[in-house]
Every structure is written in structure tokens, then in C-alpha cells.
C-alpha positions as CSV (number, residue, x, y, z in Angstrom):
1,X,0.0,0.0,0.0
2,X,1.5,3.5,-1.1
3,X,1.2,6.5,1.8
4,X,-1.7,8.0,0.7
5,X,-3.7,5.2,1.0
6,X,-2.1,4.0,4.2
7,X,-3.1,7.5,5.4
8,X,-6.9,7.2,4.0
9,X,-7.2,4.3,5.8
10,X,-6.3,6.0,9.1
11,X,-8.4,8.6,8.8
12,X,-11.4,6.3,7.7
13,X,-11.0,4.3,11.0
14,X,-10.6,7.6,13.1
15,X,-14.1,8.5,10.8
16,X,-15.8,5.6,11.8
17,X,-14.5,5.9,16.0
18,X,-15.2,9.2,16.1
19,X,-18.7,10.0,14.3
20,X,-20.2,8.1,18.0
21,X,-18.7,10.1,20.7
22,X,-20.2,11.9,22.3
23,X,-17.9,13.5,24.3
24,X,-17.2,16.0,21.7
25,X,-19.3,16.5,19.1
26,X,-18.7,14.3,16.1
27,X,-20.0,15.9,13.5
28,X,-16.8,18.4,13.9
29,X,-14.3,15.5,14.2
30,X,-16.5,14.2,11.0
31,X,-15.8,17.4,8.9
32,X,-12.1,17.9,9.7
33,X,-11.0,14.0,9.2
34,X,-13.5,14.8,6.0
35,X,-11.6,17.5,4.9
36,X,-7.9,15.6,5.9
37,X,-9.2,12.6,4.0
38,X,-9.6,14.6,0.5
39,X,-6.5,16.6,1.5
40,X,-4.7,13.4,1.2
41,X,-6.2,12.3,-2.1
42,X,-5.3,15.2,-3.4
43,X,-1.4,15.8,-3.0
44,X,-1.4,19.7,-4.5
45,X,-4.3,21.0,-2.4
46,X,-2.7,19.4,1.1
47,X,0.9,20.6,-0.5
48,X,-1.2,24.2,-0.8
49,X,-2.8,23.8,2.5
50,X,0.6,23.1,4.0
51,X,1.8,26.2,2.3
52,X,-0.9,28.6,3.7
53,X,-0.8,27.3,7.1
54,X,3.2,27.9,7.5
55,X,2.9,31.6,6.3
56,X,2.6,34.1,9.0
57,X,-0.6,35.9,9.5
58,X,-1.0,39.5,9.8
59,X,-2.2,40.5,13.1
């Protein structure tokens, strides 16, 4: 299995353990392991996201 899909498995099993806690609420756990999974599909958005999130932010 290439990286990608090793990480799309990960995420899908922390999908599936998370989405029936209640302790926090899931469907916010859902949407950001959502949004990681089709980061990690997609190797120029997540190399873009990885991009924004190192730049400094004006304050």
C-alpha cells in the first residue's frame, strides 16, 4: 500500500470511531477528518494547504 492510501485508511477508522462520541461533538471530528481525508487524495491542495498554514498571518 502506497502513503496516501495507508493515510486514507487512518483517517477512515478515526471516521468511523469518532462519528459516536459523544464527548465532543462528532460531527466536527466528521468534517475535519473529511476535509484531511480529501487533502490526502489530493497531493497539491494538502501541499497548498501546507503552504498557507506555514505563512505568518498578519495581526
Amino acid at each position: 500500500m502506497d502513503q496516501p492510501t495507508d493515510l486514507t485508511k487512518l483517517i477512515d477508522e478515526a471516521l468511523e470511531r469518532f462519528a459516536v462520541r459523544d464527548l465532543v461533538q462528532g460531527s466536527e471530528v466528521v468534517d475535519v477528518l473529511l476535509d484531511l481525508r480529501g487533502a490526502a487524495l489530493e497531493q497539491d491542495e494538502l501541499a497548498q494547504l501546507l503552504a498557507e498554514e506555514s505563512t505568518p498571518q498578519p495581526t
